[in-house]
C-alpha positions as CSV (number, residue, x, y, z in Angstrom):
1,X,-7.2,9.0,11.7
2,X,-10.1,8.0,14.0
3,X,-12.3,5.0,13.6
4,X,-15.2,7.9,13.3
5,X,-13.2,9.4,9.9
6,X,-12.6,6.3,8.5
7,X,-16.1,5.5,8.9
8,X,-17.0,9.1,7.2
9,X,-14.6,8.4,4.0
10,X,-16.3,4.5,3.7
11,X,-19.5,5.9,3.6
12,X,-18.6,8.3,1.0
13,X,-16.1,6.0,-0.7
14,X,-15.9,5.8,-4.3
15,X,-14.6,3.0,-6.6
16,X,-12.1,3.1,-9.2
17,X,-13.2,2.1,-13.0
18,X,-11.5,-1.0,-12.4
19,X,-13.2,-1.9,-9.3
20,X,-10.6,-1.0,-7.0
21,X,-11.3,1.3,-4.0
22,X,-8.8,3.1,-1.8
23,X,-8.7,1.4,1.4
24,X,-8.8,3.6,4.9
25,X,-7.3,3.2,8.2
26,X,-7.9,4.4,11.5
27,X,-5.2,4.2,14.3
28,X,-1.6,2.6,14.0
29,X,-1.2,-0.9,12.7
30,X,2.5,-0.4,13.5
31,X,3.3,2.5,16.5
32,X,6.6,2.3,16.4
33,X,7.0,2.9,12.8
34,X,5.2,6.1,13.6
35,X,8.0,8.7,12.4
36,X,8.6,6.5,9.5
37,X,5.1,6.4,8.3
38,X,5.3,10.6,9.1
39,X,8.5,10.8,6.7
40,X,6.5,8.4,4.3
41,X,3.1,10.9,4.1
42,X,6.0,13.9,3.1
43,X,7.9,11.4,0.4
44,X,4.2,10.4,-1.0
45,X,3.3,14.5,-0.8
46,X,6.2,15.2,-2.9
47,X,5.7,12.3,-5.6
48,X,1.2,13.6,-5.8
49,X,2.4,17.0,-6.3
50,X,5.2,16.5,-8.4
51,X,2.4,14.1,-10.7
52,X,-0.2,16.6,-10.4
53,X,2.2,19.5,-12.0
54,X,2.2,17.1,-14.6
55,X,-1.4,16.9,-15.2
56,X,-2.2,13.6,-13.5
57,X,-4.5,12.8,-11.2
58,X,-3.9,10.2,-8.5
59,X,-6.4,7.6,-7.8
60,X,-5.4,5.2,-5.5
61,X,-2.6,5.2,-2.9
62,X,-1.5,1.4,-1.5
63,X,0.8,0.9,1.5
64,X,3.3,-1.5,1.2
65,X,1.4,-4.1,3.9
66,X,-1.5,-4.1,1.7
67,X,1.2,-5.3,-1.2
68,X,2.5,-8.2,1.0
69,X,-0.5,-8.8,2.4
70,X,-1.5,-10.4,-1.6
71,X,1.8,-11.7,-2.3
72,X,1.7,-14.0,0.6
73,X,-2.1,-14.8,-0.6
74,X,-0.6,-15.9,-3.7
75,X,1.6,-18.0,-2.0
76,X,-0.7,-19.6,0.1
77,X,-2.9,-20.1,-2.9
78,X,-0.1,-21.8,-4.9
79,X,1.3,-23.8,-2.4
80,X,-2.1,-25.3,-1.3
81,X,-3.0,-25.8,-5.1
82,X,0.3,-28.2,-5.4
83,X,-0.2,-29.5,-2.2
84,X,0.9,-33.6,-2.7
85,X,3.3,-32.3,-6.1
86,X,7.1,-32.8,-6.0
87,X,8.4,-28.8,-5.6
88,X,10.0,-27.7,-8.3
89,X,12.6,-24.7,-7.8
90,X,12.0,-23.5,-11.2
91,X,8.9,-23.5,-11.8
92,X,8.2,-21.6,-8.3
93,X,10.3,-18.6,-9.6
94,X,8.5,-18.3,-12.8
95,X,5.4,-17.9,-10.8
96,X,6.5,-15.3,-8.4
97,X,8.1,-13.5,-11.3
98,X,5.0,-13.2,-13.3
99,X,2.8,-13.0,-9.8
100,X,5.3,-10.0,-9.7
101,X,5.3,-8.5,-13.3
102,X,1.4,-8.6,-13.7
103,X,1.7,-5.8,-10.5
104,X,4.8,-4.1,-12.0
105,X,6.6,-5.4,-8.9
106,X,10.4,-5.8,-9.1
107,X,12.3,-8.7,-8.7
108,X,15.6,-8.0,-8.0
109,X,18.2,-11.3,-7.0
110,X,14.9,-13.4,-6.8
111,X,13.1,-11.7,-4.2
112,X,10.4,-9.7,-4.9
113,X,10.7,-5.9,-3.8
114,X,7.9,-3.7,-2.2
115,X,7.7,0.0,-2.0
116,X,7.0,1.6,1.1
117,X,3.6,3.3,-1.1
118,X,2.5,3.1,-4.2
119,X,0.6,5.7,-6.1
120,X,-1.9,4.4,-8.6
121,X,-2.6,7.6,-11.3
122,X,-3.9,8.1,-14.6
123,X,-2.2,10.8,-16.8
124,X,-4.1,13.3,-18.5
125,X,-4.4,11.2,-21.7
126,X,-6.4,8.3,-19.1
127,X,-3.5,5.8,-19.4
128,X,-3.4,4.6,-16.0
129,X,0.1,4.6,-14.4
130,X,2.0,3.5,-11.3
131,X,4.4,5.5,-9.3
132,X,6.0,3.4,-6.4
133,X,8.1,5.7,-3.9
134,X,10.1,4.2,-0.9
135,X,11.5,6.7,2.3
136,X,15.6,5.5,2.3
137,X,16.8,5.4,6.1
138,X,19.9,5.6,7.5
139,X,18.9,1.1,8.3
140,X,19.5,0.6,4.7
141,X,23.2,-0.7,4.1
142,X,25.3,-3.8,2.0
143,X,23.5,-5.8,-0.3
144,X,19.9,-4.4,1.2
145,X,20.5,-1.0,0.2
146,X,22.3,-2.5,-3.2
147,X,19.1,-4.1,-4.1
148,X,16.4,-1.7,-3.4
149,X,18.6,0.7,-5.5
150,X,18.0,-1.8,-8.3
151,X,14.3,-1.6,-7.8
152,X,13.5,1.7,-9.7
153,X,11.3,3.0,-7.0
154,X,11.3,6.7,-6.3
155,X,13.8,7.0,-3.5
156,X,13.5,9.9,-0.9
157,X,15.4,10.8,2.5
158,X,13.4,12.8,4.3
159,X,15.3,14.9,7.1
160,X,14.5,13.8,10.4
161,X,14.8,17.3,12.4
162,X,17.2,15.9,14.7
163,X,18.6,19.1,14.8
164,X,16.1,21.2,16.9
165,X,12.2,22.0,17.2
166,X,12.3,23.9,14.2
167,X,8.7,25.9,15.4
168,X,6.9,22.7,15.8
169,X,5.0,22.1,19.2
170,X,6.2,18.2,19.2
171,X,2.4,17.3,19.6
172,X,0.8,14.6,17.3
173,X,-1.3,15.9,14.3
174,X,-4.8,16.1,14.6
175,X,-6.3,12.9,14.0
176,X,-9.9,14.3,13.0
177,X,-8.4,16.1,10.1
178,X,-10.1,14.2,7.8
179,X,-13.2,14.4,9.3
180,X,-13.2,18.2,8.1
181,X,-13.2,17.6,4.5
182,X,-16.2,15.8,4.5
């Protein structure tokens, strides 16, 4: 979107119960992932409607840089407060597994797994729920693809429309949409 509708939605921007609030963006923080962040609005489209025809109401969404962005935080954090310690392997994992597990993050083979987006929503009975979906390219092979199956994140494969213009004018969408539903 532009910096003008970002500005709009942070003026008008509302906070969750738990003092989170959804975080907006205006331009590309990454160009040339443009088609996969294009394939990841449809995946995300799919999973909100999908929870909606279940009664839920989505609340937050949270890209996957946003994710990494606290995890390496944490580790900053924990390595400056054992700054002058002897490292100890173990004890490491056990606090990147429970860093992990108190943000329903997997770890799968002692890494910890991202999605692509996560959907923060609370069901109609207000339990509050997470849905984390990740867009499956044809990049994803061996032990990569092995472990991100392992995950449980929602998995789509969006078509790419390789095959022809299918209608579409090949122009970029319009990036005051936003702007309109203010």
């Amino acid at each position: 979107m532009t910096e003008r509708g970002r500005e709009l939605l942070e003026r008008h921007r509302k906070t969750d119960r738990d003092g989170t609030a959804q975080t907006y963006y205006a331009g590309f923080v990454k160009p040339r992932e443009l088609s996969h962040d294009a394939q990841l609005y449809r995946a995300y489209e799919r999973s909100a409607e999908r929870l909606k025809d279940k009664g839920a109401s989505v609340t937050r969404v949270v890209l996957d840089y946003e994710l990494k962005r606290d995890y390496q935080r944490f580790l900053h954090d924990l390595k400056r407060e054992r700054r002058g310690q002897e490292q100890d392997a173990d004890r490491h994992a056990a606090d990147v597994a429970e860093w992990a597990a108190s943000r329903e993050l997997p770890v799968v083979d002692g890494h910890v797994h991202f999605p692509d987006v996560r959907i923060e929503y609370e069901r109609p009975n207000g339990e509050r729920k997470v849905e984390d979906v990740e867009v499956v390219t044809p990049h994803y092979r061996g032990a990569y693809a092995a472990a991100k199956g392992r995950t449980g994140f929602s998995s789509y494969r969006i078509s790419t429309g390789l095959g022809g213009r299918g209608g579409r004018s090949g122009r970029s969408p319009n990036p005051r949409i936003f702007e309109e539903f203010l």
